[in-house]
BALUMMAR-929568 format. One line per 10 residues: their letters; for each residue x, y, z of C-alpha. Coordinates in nm, 3 decimals. Layout:
// BALUMMAR-929568
a) X,Y,Z | ...
END
This chain:
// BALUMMAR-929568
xxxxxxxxxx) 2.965,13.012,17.485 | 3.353,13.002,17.363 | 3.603,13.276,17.485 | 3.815,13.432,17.290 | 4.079,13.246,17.385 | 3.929,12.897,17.382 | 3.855,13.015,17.004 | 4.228,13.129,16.926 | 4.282,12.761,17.070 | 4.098,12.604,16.873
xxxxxxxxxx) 4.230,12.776,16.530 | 4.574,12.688,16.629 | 4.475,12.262,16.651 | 4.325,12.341,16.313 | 4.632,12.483,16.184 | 4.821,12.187,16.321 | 4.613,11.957,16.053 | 4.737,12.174,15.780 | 5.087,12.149,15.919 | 5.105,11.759,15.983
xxxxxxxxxx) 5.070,11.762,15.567 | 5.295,12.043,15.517 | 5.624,11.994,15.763 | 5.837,11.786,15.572 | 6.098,11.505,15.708 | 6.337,11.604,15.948 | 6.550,11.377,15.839 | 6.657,11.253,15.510 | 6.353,11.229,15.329 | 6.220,10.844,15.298
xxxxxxxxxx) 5.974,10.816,14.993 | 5.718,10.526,15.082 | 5.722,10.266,14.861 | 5.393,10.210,14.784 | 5.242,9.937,14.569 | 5.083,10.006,14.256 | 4.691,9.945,14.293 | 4.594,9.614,14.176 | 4.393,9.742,13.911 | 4.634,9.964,13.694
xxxxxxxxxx) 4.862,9.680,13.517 | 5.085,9.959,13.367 | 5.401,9.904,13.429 | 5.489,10.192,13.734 | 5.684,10.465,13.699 | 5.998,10.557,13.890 | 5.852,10.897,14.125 | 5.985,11.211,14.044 | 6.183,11.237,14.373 | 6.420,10.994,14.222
xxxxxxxxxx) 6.570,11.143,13.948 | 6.807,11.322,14.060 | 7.067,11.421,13.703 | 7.435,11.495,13.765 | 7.515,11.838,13.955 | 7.543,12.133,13.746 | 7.780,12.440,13.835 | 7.856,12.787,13.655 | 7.660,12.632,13.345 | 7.882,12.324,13.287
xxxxxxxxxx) 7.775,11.932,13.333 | 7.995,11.860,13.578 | 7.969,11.439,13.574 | 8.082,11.240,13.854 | 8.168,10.850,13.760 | 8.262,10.578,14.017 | 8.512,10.313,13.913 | 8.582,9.964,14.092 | 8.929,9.833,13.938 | 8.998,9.519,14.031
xxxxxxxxxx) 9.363,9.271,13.930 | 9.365,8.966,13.816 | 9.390,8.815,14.200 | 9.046,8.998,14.244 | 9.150,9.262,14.455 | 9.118,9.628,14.407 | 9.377,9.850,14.230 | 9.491,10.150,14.449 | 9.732,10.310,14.315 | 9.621,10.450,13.960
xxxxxxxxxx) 9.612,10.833,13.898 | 9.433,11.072,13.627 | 9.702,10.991,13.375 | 9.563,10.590,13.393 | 9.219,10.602,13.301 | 9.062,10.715,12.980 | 8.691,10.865,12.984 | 8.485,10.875,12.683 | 8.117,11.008,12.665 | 7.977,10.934,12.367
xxxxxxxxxx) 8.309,10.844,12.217 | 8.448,11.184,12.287 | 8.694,11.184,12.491 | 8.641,11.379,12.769 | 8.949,11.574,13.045 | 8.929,11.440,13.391 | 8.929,11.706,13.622 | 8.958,11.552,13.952 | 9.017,11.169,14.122 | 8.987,11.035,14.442
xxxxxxxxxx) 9.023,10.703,14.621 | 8.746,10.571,14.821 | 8.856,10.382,15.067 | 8.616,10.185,15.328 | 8.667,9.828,15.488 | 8.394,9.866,15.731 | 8.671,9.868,16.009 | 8.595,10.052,16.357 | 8.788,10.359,16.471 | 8.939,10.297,16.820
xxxxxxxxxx) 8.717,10.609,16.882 | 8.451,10.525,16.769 | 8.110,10.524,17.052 | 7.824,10.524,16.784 | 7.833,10.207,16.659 | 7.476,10.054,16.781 | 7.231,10.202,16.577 | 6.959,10.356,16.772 | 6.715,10.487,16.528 | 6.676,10.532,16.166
xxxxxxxxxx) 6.782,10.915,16.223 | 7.148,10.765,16.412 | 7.153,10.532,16.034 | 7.094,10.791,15.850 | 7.416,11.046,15.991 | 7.591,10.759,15.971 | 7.499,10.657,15.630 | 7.608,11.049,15.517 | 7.970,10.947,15.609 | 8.212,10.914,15.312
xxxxxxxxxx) 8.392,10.637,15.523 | 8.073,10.419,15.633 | 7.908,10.180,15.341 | 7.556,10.118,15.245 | 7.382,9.791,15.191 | 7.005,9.675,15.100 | 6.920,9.293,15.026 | 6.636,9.318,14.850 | 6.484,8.996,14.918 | 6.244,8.915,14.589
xxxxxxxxxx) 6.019,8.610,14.743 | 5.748,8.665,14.480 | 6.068,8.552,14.237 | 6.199,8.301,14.451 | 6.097,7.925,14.438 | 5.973,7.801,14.774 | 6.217,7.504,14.859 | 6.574,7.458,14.672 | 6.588,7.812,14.522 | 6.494,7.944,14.883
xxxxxxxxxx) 6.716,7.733,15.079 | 7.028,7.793,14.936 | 6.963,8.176,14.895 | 6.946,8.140,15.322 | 7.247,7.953,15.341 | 7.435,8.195,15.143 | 7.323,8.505,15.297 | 7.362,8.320,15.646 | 7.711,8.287,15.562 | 7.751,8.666,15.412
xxxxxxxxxx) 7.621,8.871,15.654 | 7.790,8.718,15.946 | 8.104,8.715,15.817 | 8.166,8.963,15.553 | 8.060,9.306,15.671 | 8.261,9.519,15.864 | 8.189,9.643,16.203 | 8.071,9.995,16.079 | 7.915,9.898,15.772 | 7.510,9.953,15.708
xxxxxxxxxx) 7.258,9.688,15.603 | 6.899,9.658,15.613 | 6.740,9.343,15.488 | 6.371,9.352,15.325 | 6.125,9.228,15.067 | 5.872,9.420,14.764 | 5.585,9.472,15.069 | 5.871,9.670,15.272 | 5.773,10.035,15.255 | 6.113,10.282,15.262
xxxxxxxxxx) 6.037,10.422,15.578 | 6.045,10.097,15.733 | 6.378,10.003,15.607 | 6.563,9.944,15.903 | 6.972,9.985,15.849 | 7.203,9.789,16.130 | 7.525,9.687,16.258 | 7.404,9.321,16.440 | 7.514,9.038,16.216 | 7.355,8.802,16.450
xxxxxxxxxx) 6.966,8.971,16.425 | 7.066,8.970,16.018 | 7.109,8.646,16.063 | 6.772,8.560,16.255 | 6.588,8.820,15.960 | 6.767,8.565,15.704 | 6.628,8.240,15.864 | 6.280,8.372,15.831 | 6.286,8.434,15.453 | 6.060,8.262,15.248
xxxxxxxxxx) 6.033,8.199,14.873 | 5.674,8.234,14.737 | 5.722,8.199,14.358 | 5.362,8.033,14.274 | 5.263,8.041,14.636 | 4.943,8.275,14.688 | 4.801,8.146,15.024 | 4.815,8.282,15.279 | 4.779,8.689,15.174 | 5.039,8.821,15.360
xxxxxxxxxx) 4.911,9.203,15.306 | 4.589,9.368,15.144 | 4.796,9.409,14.854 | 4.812,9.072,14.811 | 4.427,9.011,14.901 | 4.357,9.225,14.606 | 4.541,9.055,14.399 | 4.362,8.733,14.441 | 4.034,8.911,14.264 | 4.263,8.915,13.935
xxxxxxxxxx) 4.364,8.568,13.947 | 4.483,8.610,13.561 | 4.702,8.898,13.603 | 4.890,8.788,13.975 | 5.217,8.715,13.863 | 5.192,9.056,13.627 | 5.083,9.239,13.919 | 5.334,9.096,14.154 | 5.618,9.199,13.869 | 5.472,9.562,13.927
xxxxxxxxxx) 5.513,9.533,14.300 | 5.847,9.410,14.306 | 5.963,9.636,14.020 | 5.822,9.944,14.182 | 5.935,9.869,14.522 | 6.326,9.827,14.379 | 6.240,10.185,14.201 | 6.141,10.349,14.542 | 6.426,10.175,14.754 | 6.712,10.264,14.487
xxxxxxxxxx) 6.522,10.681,14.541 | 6.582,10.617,14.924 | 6.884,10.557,14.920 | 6.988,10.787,14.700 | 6.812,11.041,14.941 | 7.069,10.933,15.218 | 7.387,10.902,15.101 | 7.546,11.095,14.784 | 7.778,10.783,14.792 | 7.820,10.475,14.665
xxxxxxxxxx) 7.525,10.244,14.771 | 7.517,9.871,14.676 | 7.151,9.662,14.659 | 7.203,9.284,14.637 | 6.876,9.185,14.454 | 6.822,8.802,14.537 | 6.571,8.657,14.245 | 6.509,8.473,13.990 | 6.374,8.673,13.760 | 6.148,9.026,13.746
xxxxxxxxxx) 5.830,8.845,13.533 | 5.627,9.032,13.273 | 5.533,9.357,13.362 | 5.304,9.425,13.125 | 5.082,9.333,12.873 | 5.350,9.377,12.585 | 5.727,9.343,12.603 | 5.816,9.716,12.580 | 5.663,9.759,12.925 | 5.953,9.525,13.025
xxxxxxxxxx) 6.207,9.760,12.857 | 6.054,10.067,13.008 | 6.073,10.034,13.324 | 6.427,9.823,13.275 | 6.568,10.165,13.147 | 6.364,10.411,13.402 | 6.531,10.154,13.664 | 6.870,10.177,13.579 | 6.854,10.529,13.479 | 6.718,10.582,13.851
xxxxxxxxxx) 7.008,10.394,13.988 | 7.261,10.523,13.798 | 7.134,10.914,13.894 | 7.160,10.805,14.232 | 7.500,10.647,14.243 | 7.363,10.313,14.307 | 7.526,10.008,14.239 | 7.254,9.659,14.169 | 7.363,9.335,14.208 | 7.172,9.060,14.173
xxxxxxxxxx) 7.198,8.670,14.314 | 6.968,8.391,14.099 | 6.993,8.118,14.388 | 6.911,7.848,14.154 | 7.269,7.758,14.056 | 7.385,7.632,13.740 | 7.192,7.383,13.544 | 7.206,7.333,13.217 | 6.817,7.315,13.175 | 6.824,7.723,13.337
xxxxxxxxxx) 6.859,8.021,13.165 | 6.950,8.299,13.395 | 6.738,8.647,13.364 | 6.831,8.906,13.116 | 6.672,9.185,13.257 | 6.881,9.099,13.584 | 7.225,9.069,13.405 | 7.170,9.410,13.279 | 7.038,9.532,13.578 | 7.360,9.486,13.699
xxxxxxxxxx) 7.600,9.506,13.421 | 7.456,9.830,13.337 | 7.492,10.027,13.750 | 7.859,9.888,13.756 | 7.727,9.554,13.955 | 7.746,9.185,13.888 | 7.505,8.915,13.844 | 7.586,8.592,14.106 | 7.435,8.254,13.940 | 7.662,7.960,14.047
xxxxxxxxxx) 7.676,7.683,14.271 | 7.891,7.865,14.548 | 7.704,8.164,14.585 | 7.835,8.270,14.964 | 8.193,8.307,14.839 | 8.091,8.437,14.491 | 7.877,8.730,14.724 | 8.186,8.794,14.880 | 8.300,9.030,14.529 | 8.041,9.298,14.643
xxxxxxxxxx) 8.224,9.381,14.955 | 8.553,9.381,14.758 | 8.422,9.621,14.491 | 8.308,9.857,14.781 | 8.638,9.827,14.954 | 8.773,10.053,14.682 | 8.706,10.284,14.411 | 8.779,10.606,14.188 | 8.576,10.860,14.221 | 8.624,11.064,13.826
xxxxxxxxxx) 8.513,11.399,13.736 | 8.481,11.571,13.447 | 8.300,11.835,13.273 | 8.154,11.705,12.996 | 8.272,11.851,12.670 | 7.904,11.861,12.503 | 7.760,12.010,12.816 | 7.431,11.793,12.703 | 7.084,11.970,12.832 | 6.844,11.736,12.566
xxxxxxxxxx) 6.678,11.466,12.822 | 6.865,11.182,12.659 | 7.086,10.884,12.743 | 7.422,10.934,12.734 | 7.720,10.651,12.677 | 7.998,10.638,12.948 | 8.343,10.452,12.853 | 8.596,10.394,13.146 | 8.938,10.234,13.032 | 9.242,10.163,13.241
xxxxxxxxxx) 9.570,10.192,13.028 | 9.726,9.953,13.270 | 9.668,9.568,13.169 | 9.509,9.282,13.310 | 9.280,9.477,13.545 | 8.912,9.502,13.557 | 8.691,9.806,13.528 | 8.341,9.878,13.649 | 8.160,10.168,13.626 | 7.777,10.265,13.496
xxxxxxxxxx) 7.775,10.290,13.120 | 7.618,10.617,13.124 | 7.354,10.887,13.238 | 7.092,11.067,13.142 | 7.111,11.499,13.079 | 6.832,11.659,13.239 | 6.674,11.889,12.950 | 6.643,12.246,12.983 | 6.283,12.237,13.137 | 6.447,11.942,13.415
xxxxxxxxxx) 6.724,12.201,13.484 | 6.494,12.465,13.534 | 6.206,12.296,13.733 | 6.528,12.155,13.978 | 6.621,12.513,14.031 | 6.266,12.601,14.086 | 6.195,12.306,14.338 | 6.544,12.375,14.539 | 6.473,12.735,14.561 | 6.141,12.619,14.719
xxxxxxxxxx) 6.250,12.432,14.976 | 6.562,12.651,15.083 | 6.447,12.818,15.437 | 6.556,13.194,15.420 | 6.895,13.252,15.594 | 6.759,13.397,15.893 | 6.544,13.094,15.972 | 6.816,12.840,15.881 | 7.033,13.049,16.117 | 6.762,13.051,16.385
xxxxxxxxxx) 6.721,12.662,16.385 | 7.106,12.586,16.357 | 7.069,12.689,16.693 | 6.913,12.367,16.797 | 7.028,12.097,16.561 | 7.259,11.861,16.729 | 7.378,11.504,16.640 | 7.157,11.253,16.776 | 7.460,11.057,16.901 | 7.678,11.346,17.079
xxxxxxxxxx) 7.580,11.329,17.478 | 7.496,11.698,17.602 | 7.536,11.796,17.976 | 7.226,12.067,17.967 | 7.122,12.375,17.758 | 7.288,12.732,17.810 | 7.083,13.040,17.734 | 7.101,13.424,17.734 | 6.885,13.611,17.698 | 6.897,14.037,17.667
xxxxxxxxxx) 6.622,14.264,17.800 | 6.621,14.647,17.919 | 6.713,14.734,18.262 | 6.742,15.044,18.454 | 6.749,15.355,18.227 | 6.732,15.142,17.901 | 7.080,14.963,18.019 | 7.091,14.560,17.864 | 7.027,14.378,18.097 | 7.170,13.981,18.014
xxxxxxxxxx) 7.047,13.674,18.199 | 7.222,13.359,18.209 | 7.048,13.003,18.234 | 7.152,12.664,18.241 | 6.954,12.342,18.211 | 7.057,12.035,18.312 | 6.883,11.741,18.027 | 6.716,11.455,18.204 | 6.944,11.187,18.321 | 7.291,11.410,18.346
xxxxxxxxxx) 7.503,11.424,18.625 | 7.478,11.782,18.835 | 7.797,11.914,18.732 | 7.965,12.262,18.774 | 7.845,12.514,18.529 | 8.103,12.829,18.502 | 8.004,13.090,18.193 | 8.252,13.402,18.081 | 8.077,13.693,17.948 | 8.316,14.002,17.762
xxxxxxxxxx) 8.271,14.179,17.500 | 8.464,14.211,17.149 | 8.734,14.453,17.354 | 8.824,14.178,17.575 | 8.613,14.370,17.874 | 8.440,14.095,18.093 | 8.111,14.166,18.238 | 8.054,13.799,18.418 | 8.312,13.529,18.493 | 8.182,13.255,18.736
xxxxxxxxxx) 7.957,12.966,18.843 | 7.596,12.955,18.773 | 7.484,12.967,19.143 | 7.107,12.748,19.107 | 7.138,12.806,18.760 | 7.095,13.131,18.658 | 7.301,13.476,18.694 | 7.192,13.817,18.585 | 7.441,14.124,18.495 | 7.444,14.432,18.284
xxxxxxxxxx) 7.653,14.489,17.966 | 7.684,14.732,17.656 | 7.491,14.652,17.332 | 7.704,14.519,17.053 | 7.784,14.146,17.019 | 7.844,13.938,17.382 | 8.085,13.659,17.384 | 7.981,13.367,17.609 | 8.187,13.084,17.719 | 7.985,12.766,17.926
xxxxxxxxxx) 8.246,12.602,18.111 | 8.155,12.240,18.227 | 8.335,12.112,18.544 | 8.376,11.778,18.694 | 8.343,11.694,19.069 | 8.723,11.713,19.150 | 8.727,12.040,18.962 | 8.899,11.997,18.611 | 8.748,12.068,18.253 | 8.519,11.837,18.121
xxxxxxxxxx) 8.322,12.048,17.823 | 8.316,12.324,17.697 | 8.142,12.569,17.430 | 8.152,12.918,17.254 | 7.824,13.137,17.177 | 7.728,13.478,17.078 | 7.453,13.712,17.194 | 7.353,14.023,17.007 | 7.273,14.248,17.257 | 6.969,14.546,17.156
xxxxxxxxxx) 7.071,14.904,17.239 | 6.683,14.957,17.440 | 6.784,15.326,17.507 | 6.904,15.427,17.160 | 6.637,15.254,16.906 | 6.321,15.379,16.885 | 6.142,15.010,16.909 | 6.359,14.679,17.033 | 6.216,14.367,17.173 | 6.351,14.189,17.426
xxxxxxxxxx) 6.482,13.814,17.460 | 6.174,13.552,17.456 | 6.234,13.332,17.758 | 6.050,13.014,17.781 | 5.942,12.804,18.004 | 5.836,12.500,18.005 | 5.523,12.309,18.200 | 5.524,11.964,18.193 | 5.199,11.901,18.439 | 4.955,12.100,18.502
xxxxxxxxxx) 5.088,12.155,18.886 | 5.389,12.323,18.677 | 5.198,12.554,18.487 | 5.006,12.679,18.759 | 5.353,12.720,18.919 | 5.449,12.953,18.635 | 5.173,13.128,18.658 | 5.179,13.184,19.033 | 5.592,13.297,19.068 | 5.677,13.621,18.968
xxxxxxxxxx) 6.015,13.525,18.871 | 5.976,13.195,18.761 | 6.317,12.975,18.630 | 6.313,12.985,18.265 | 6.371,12.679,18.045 | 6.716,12.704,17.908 | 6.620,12.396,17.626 | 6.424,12.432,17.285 | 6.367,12.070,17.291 | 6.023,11.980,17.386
xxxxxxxxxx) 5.759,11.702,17.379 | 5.415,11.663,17.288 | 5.265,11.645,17.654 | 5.428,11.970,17.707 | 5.315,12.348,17.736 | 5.543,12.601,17.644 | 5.496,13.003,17.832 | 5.686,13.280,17.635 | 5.736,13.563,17.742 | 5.904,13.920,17.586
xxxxxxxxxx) 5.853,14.303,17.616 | 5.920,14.599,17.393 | 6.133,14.898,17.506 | 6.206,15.268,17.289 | 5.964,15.560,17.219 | 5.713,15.341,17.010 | 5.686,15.106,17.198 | 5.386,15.203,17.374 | 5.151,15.180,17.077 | 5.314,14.971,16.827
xxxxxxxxxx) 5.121,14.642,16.686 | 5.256,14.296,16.805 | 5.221,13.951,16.581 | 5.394,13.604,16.690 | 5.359,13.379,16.361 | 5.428,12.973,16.402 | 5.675,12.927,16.066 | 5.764,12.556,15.953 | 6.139,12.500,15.926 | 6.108,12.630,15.560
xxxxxxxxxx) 5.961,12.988,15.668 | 5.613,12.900,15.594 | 5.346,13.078,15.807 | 5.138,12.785,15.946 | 4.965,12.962,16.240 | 4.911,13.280,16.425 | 4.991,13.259,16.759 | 4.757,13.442,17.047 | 4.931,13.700,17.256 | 4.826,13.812,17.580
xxxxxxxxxx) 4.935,14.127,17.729 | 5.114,14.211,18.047 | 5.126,14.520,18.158 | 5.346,14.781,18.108 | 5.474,14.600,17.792 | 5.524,14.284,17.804 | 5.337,13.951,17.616 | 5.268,13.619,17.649 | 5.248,13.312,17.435 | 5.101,13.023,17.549
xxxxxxxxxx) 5.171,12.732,17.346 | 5.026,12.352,17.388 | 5.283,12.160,17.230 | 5.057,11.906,17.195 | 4.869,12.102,16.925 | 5.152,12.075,16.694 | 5.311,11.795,16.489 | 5.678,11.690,16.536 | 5.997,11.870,16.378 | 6.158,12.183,16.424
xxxxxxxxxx) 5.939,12.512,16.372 | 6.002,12.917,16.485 | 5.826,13.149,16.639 | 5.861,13.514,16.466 | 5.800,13.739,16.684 | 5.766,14.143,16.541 | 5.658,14.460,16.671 | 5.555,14.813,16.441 | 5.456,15.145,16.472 | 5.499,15.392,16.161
xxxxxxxxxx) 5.846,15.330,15.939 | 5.949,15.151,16.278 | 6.013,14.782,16.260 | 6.167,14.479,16.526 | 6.137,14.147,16.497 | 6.330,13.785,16.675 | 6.299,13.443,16.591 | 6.276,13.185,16.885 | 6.348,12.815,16.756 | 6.284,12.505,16.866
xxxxxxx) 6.189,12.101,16.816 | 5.900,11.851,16.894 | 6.039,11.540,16.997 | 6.365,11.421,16.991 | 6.605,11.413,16.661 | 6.562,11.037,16.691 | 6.228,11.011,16.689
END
């Protein structure tokens, strides 16, 4: 026979199932590049995710345009202002409302400690920074011939990525079978370097299958080099939609290959997906530049569809016999550029292509930009508005979990809480917890609690962690001190408590406090103390189980109806939460972490009787942000 609780148990692992589907990323959102199925030749579509038109405010197409301009030496031009460049759309011309210089040389800060990359959550905050450029080679080894081709594409990108990136700069190296979220970005030339050695060019080659892709290929032996065109082509698609999902920036993509191939059983597939491509990259700011490692001969013809590939995103196609210096443009033309703005006379809402014009009145210079964008159309605009609304978390829960998101790369001491609950005669009563994180030295914790009048109701060390005092309801001040051995300042940090009046409101509830059981022995420790230490974090893992604990104070208290709800960082109800009681009126959540997927959730927590209404949100992660 199953107890009630083994049954509440049970519906919350089933919930979880529903969940794992539901939470989405917790970082910038990776689309997978999958492969199109071997038996669909149609040329694939660019996903949905990846259009992304330009930003619209107060009802006016407000277009954003980068510009690389570069002298006659080859370097970059930076010192031009609005009065230099002329912007046409359409051949309007069209008022430039703001400019900026982008400047990045991939240079190092003296400051700067978060240089190793240590996961692709650390790549991604970096990637966000306006000063820190973005790089893909998109190694195409379907495209590439297998010895001469191959060989010198190594040697040049031997030579480039040892000794033209910058310390802080971002590249990830891959191939068509690399799915996004396995795109790795880093900072260490010398593994880029072992990654180039390995690459192989398999134009014609078939054997060995290197995936199950690739097996099921071999069962259409008439349509392989179609279907690798569709894997390659739709692989580009969902990398140029990653990126684009990382970094509102400029991004660069080297494409090394000979050609795309047919992607279809008719040419206009070919032209399809060459303008859903380079519509995608232009929406999301990303520049394509493409290497054909054969060289110059007189008996090759170099790719259209690459040429334009890059001519049209504002990049430049490389087909010479000195590729590795040749390469060396693409970090010039990210060294520097012009960021343009303008609202675009003919506010366009119609769906359609749109012609971009950039000329610099000052002569012999070079411009590159895109050569245009698409307008979302009415329904685009309003199914974007629809789609952002939906996946905006109400301000209280976005509030609630601001509370625990920290950068991945910033080194934390321990976790302060405070936590409110009614004392004698309905008086706040406000402890004070602090929890050292695993691996931190045991330094001096000091906290200052007044309120907005300057009065101070605790001002001292944290003797084993903990301190408990009363203080008025209204808003509580806290200030964590962090001290070093000898005594002087080392950290420290500025938080707020809202503090219940319990003995005017007719129903308040008090603080959850956690804790947190990471073996069994620990748990049955909880259980056991009467004042056990609470657990100060909202960080936990998946082997862990989390106790909560809360009462309600005020007149209706006595009767009133109790729900804790799980919510998914978006304010989704994903689970309801058992609650045992404890006498006179207090409950109890016990919650195996281990029944839950990872990312960052909260627990409502409400309490009614009548007209009567409280409710608190406790926040908190599974697994680390770098996981």
């Amino acid at each position: 026979m199953v107890g009630r609780g083994s049954l509440a148990l049970l519906s919350l692992v089933a919930a979880a199932a529903v969940l794992s589907a539901q939470q989405p990323p917790q970082t910038p959102p990776p689309p997978a590049a999958q492969a199109p199925a071997p038996q669909t030749p149609a040329t694939p579509q660019a996903p949905a995710t990846q259009q992304q038109p330009p930003v619209f405010r107060t009802g006016t197409n407000q277009v954003r345009v980068d510009v690389s301009v570069i002298d006659h030496k080859g370097e970059p031009v930076r010192d031009l202002t609005k009065e230099d460049f002329e912007v046409r759309e359409d051949g309007v011309a069209q008022t430039i409302d703001t400019i900026k210089l982008i400047e990045a040389n991939g240079a190092a800060p003296d400051d700067d400690m978060s240089l190793p990359i240590r996961s692709p959550q650390h790549a991604y905050a970096e990637a966000a920074r306006d000063d820190i450029r973005v790089f893909v080679i998109f190694w195409d080894e379907y495209h590439i011939g297998e010895m001469a081709p191959a060989i010198r594409a190594r040697a040049a990108l031997n030579e480039f990525v040892q000794t033209a990136f910058g310390p802080t700069d971002l590249v990830a190296l891959m191939d068509q079978l690399t799915p996004t979220d396995a795109i790795e970005f880093t900072r260490d030339r010398r593994a880029l370097a072992e990654q180039v050695h390995k690459l192989k060019g398999r134009q014609g080659v078939y054997i060995p299958p290197r995936s199950a892709v690739e097996e099921a290929q071999m069962y259409r032996s008439r349509d392989i080099e179609m279907l690798r065109a569709q894997v390659t082509a739709s692989a580009l698609e969902a990398t140029i939609g990653f990126l684009g999902s990382i970094k509102e920036g400029r991004k660069a993509i080297l494409l090394v290959s000979q050609t795309i191939g047919r992607l279809g059983t008719g040419p206009m597939d070919t032209t399809n997906w060459l303008e859903s491509t380079i519509r995608t990259a232009n929406a999301n700011n990303t520049t394509i530049y493409t290497f054909d490692p054969r060289g110059l001969d007189v008996n090759i013809r170099t790719s259209d569809i690459l040429h334009a590939l890059a001519d049209e995103t504002g990049g430049r196609q490389f087909s010479n016999n000195f590729p590795a210096a040749s390469l060396r443009e693409v970090m010039k033309n990210a060294s520097a550029f012009y960021l343009l703005g303008y609202a675009s006379a003919k506010n366009p809402a119609d769906g359609k292509f749109h012609k971009i014009a950039v000329h610099v009145k000052r002569p012999n210079v070079e411009v590159k930009s895109r050569t245009g964008y698409y307008a979302p159309s009415a329904t685009e605009m309003d199914a974007a508005k629809k789609k952002a609304a939906a996946n905006t978390a109400p301000p209280e829960i976005s509030n609630a979990l601001s509370k625990i998101v920290d950068a991945p790369h910033v080194a934390v001491a321990g976790d302060l809480w405070a936590g409110a609950a009614p004392g004698p005669n309905g008086t706040p009563r406000i402890t004070v917890v602090w929890t050292p994180r695993e691996g931190t030295k045991d330094e001096g914790i000091a906290v200052r609690a007044s309120g907005p009048g300057g009065r101070v109701y605790f001002d001292g060390p944290l003797p084993g962690g903990r301190a408990t005092f009363d203080a008025e309801p209204g808003t509580l001040l806290l200030r964590r001190h962090v001290l070093d051995t000898d005594g002087a300042l080392a950290d420290r940090q500025d938080s707020t408590l809202d503090v219940p009046d319990f003995a005017g409101a007719p129903l308040s509830i008090s603080s959850p406090v956690v804790y947190r059981a990471s073996t069994p022995l620990q748990l049955r420790a909880i259980q056991a103390d009467a004042d056990p230490a609470p657990f100060a974090g909202r960080q936990f893992e998946r082997t862990d189980r989390v106790i909560v604990r809360f009462s309600l104070a005020g007149a209706a208290a006595a009767d009133a109806t109790v729900t804790a709800t799980l919510l998914s960082r978006l304010g989704s109800a994903l689970a309801t939460l058992p609650l045992k009681a404890r006498p006179p009126a207090g409950y109890e959540i016990d919650l195996p972490i281990g029944s839950i997927a990872r990312g960052e959730y909260v627990i409502a927590i409400a309490a009614s009787r009548g007209a009567e209404q409280a409710k608190t949100l406790l926040s908190f992660r599974v697994g680390s942000p770098e996981q």
